[in-house]
N, C-alpha and C positions, 0 to 999 in steps of 0.2 A: 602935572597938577599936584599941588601938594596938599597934606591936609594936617594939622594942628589937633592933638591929644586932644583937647577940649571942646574941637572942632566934632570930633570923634565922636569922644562919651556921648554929646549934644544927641547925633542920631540915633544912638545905643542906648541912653538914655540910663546912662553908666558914671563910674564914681571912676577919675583921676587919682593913681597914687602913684604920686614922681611928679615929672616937669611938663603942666599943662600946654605949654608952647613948646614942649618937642613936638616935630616936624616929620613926617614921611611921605614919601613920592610912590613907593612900590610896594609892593608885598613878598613876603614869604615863606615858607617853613621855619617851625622855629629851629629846626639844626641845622638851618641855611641861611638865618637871619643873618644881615647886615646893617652899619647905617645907615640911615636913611628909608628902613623894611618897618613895615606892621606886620604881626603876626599872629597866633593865638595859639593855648593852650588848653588844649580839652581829656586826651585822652590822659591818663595817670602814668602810662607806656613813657614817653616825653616829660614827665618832671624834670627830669636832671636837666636840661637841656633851659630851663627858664634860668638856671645859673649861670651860665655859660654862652648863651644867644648874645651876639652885637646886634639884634634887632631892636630898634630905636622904643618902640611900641609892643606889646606885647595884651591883649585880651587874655584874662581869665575869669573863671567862677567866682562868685561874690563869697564863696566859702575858703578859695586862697591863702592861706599864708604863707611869706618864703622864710624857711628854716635858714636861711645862711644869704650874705650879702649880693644884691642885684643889680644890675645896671641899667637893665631894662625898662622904661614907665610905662607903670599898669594902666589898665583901664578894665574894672571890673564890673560883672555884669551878669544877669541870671542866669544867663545858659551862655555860654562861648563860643559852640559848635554855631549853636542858631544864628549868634548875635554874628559871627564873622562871615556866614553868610547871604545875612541880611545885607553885611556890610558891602559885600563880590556884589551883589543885586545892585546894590544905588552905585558904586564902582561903574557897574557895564551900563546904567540909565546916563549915566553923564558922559561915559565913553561916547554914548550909541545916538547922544544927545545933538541930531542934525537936522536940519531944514533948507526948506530953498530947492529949486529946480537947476539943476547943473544942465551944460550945454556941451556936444549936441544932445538931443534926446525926442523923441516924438510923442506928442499925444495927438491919438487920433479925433474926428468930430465925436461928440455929445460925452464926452468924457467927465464926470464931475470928480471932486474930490473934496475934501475938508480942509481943516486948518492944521496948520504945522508939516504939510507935507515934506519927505525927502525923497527927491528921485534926483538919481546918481546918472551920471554920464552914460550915453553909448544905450539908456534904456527903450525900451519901445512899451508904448501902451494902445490897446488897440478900441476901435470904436466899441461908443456906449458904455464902456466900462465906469463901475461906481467905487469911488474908494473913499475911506473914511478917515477918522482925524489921528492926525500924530503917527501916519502910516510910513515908516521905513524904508523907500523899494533902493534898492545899491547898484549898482554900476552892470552894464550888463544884462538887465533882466528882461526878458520878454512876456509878455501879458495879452493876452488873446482878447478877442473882441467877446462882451457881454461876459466880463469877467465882474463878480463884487467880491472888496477885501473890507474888513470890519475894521473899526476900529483898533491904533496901537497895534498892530501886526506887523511885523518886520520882516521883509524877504531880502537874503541878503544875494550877494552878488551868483550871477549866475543862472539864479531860478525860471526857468519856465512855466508859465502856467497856460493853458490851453485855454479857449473858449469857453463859454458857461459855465466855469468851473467857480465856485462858492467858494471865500475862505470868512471864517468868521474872526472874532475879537482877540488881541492877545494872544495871536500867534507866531509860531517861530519857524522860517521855512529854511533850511541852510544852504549854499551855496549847490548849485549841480540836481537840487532836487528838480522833480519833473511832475506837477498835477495835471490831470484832465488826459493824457496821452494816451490813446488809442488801447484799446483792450486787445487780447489778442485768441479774435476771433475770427476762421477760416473752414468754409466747406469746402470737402475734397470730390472732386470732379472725375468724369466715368476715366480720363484718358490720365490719372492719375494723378493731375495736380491742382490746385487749391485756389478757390477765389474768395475774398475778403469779403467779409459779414461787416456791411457798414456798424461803426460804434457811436449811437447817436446820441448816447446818454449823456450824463454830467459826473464829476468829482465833487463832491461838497466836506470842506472841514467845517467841524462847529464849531464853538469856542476857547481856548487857552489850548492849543495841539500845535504839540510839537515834531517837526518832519526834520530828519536828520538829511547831512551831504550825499549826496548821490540816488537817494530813495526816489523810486516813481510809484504816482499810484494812479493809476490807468479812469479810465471815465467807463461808465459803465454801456452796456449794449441797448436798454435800454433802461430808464430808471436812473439810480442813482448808485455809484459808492460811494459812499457814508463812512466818513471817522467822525465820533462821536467827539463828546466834548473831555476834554484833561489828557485825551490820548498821545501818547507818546513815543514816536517811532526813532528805533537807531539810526543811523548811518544804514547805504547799502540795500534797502528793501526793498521786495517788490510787492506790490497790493495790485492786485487784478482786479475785473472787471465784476461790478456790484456785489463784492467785498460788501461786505458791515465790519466796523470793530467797535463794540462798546463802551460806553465810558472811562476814564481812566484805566481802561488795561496799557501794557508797556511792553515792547516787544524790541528784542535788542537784534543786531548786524545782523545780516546775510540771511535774514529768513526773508522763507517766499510764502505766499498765500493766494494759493490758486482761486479761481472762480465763482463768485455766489455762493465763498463759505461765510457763515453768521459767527461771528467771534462775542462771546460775552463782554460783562464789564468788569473794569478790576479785574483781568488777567494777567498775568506776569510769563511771557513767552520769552526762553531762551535765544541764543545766537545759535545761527545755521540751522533752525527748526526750520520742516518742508510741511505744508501743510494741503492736503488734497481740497479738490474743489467739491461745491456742493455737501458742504460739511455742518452741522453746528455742534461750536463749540460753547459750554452753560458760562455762568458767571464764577469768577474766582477758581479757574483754573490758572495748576502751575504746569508750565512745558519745561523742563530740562535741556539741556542743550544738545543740538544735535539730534533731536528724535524728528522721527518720522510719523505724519497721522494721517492714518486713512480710512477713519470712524468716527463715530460722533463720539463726543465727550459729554459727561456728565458736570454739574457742577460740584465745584469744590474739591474736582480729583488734582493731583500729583502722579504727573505719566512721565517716564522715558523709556526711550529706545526707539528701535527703527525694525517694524514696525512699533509703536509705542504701545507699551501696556502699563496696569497700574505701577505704580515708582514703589511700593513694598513690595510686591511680585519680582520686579527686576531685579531691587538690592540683594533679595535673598537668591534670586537665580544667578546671579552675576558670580556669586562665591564658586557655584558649581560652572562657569563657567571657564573660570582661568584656572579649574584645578580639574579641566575635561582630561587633558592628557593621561595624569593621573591616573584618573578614576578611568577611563579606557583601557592604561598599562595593566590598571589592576582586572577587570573584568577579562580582557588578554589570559589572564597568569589564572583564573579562577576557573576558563574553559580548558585550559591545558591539565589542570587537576580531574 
């Protein structure tokens, strides 16, 4: 797909300087620009490098000027960062831009759906299920009976969704993820082994939530697990069984979240963070990577460590901690006196 400098400015809503019908197909860095490459220039890091790109197209700052001869056609524009990832967004719209029912694929009885559906090959959708318009589903996906997806939601190949499980508008579920699947709950038996606590509850996402590849998040015992609305999960997570996370917080790879913990909103959780069940954590907390939590959090703390304590407590303990040796040698050498 190609697109025309002026094709460009048009969505950007930006000013051409150079050849309004240069042409690009691809994108890239501007110290990897080639023919036929859009690029852009935002950081001040990369100046040199608007002299020297073969990228056909080149976005900068309406404040721009180039000191020394170009090859590159501008297209300049308020903000560059923003403008060129406005630009990736309608990019992936027209990429991701499909419809139509591919064969084989099954829908089951009272199934509804909307207008512009895509459902990809090899899919299964199962009874009473509601889905809404301009809905995504890709090649692969399995969808449980008395399942609703919202509007414009994209589940890309792979995904499973479980029974009853909610997803709301403007979401993003990526390939391998897993909603609504069993909590993991089991009583332990006099003769020492364990029989399963039916999980009858539901998963529900709200709206614009984002679920990265591989993440599950379990359906609740009973009740509900709740991802709130803007929330945004990495790659790799596990969300247990009636979970809350509040709105817009973001929580990157490999962390886990054990049981009927309450996560605020506008949290920002590290990678490989472990979090104990039955916890609440306030609003506008930061986790560091890698801690450990096994207490409730207040809002607006900055915690690491394993167990985690506040994040000034640790920086300044952390100094004494890689100079323990040391400070042992020395206390050593001060009993021998």
């Amino acid at each position: 797909m190609k697109f025309t400098a002026a094709q460009i400015a048009g969505i950007l809503e930006g000013e051409v300087v150079g050849n309004p019908d240069a042409e690009v197909f691809k994108l890239s860095k501007i110290e990897e620009g080639t023919e036929g490459s859009l690029t852009f220039l935002a950081n001040p890091k990369y100046l040199n490098y608007i002299y020297s790109t073969e990228a056909t197209i080149t976005i900068v700052n309406n404040t721009f000027e180039p000191e020394n001869e170009i090859k590159t056609t501008l297209i300049k524009v308020e903000d560059a960062y923003q403008s060129f990832s406005k630009l990736l967004e309608y990019y992936n719209q027209v990429k991701l831009m499909k419809s139509g029912i591919e064969q084989p694929t099954v829908i089951s009885e009272n199934v509804t759906y909307g207008e512009n559906l895509y459902l990809g090959s090899f899919s299964y959708i199962g009874k009473n299920t509601v889905i809404g318009n301009n809905v995504k589903i890709y090649p692969n996906t399995f969808i449980g009976d008395n399942v609703t997806i919202g509007d414009n939601t994209i589940l890309f190949a792979g995904v499973r969704v479980y029974s009853e499980s909610v997803i709301g508008a403007h979401c993003t579920i990526h390939s391998g993820a897993i909603i609504g699947s069993d909590g993991f709950g089991f009583a332990p038996k006099e003769d020492g082994s364990y029989s399963k606590i039916p999980q009858i509850g539901n998963a529900i996402l709200e709206d614009f939530v984002d679920i990265g590849a591989c993440t599950t998040i379990d359906r609740a015992t009973l009740g509900s697990t709740i991802i709130r609305k803007g929330v945004k999960l990495d790659n790799h997570i596990q969300i247990a069984h009636n979970v809350e996370i509040g709105e817009n917080t973001v929580i990157a790879a490999q962390t886990g979240v054990a049981g009927s913990t309450k996560i605020g909103s506008n949290c920002m959780i590290g990678g490989q963070v472990g979090i104990a069940g039955h916890l609440t954590i306030g609003n506008n907390v930061r986790v560091q990577a890698q801690s450990g939590i096994g207490k409730n959090i207040t809002d607006g703390e900055t915690i690491q460590g394993s167990p985690a304590f506040n994040y000034g407590d640790y920086s300044k303990s952390y100094v004494h901690f890689r100079n323990l040796p040391k400070i042992v040698a020395d206390l050593e050498e001060l009993k021998k006196k």
